[in-house]
Structures are given as C-alpha cells and as structure tokens.
N, C-alpha and C positions, 0 to 999 in steps of 0.2 A: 899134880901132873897136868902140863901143858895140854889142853885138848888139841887134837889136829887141824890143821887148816884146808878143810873138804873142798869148799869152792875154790882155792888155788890151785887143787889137785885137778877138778873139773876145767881150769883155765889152762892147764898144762895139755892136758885131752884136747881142747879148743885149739890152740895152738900149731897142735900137730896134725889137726885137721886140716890148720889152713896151710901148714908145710906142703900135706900131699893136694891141694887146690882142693879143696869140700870146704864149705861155708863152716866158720869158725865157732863151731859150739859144741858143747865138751858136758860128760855127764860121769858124778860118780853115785856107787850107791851103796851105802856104809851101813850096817850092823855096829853100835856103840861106838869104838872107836876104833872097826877095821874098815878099810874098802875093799867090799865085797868082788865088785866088778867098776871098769872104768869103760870110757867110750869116748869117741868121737864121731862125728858126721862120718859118714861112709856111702851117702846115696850114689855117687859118678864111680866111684873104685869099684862099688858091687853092681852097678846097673841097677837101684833099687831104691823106691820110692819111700819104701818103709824104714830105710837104715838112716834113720833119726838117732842124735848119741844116745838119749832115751832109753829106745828100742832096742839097739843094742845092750846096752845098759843092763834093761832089763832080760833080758835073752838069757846074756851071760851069767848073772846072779843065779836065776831062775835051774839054770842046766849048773851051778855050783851048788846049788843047796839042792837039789833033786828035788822042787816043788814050783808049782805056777803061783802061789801067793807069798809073796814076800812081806807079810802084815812084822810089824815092829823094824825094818827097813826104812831109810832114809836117802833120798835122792836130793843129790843136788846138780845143775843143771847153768848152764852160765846165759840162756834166752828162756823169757815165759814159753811154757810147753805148746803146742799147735794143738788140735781137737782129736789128731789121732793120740796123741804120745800123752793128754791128758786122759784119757779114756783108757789106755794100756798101765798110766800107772794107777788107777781106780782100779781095776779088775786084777792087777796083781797085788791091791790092796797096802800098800806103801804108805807108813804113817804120817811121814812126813816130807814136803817136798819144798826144799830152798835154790829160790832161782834170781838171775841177776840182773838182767836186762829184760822191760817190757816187750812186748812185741805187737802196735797196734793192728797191722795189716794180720800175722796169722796167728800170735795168740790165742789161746783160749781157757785162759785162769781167769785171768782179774780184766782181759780182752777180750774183743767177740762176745762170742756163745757163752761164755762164764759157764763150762762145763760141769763144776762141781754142784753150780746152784742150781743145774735143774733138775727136774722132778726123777727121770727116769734114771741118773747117776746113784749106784748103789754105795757108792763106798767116797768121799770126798779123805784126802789127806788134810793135815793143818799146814796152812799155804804160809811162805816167809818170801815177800819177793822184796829186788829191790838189793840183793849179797852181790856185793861187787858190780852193781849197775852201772859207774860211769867207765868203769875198765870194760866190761861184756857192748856196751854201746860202742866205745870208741873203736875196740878189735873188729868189731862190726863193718862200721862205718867205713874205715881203712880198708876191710877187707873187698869190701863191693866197690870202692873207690878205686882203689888197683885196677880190678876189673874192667871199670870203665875209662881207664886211662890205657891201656894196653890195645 
C-alpha cells in the first residue's frame, strides 16, 4: 500500500491560504496513515497573532482526540516552524516533525534559537527538514513578490 503524500496535503492547506491573502504555509498532522487535522495561515482572517497553520494544526488535533499531547503524532509543515509554533509542538509532544522550506529570518528548528537544542526544551521531536523545499521557497517567494508588485 502506497503510503500518503502528507506534505502535498500540507501545500494544498498552503495554497488556500494564499487564495484567502495569509502568507502561504500549510500544516498537517497525521496519526500512521490519517490526517488528523489540517491548517492554513489564518493570522489577518482571525485578527490573531497566534494562528500559525501549526497552531491551528495543533488546536484541532488536540480538541479531536480529546487530549493536549499528541505524543506518536506527526506534523508536517511546508516553512521551518518559528519559536512560538516550535515550542507548541514540544509541549504537545509530537514525535515527529517534517518541514519544507528553511526560514533564516524567523525559524527556529535548525535556525535562530535552535529550539529543540536548548537546555530548557522538555520534549524535541525527530526533525526531517528540507520536504518539498524548492516548491515551499518558490510559493513563498511569489507570494511576497505579488505583494510588492501590487
């Protein structure tokens, strides 16, 4: 049996974020081989600083399975996560977390504060970055390019 293709589903989420104008990054978060929950950017739709697909992400999982730790959960994410959305998926304890596009400016996996590696982080997932990176950069790239052409 074909395993799923997670980060497509996450660039689909991405996608439809940048339909409704939110910065194009897209998250899913899969149990073996369902997706639990899915997300897009939502910070301008909602007014809210915290609605990271992440975040969302995690929200919805979390209120579907009636618990705050999602340990044996797997996220995947089309930008390296930021210091908040690294920190939310540490504490909801998510085994594993596959993402697409670095992020030097607000990263903070394998950028920045390297979240996972400091001391005070209780829970690191096993990091796979790097899934669909030249597609997550270029949607990227396009997408703030618009922007400034408008």
């Amino acid at each position: 049996m074909k395993r799923p293709d997670f980060m497509a589903q996450a660039f689909a989420e991405a996608e439809a974020a940048a339909a409704r104008g939110e910065v194009p990054i897209g998250a899913v978060i899969v149990h073996g081989t369902e997706i639990v929950a899915r997300a897009g950017n939502r910070t301008r739709e909602l007014n809210d600083a915290t609605a990271h697909a992440e975040m969302l992400a995690i929200r919805e999982a979390s209120a579907k399975l009636g618990q705050e730790r999602l340990t044996g959960l797997d996220l995947y994410v089309t930008l390296e996560p930021c210091t908040m959305c690294a920190a939310a998926i540490s504490f909801a304890r998510l085994r594993r977390l596959y993402f697409g596009a670095t992020d030097d400016k607000g990263g903070a996996v394998v950028s920045g504060v390297r979240f996972y590696t400091s001391p005070t982080c209780h829970h690191a997932p096993d990091v796979y970055a790097g899934i669909g990176e030249t597609r997550a950069s270029e949607m990227l790239k396009g997408f703030f390019k618009d922007r400034r052409e408008d």
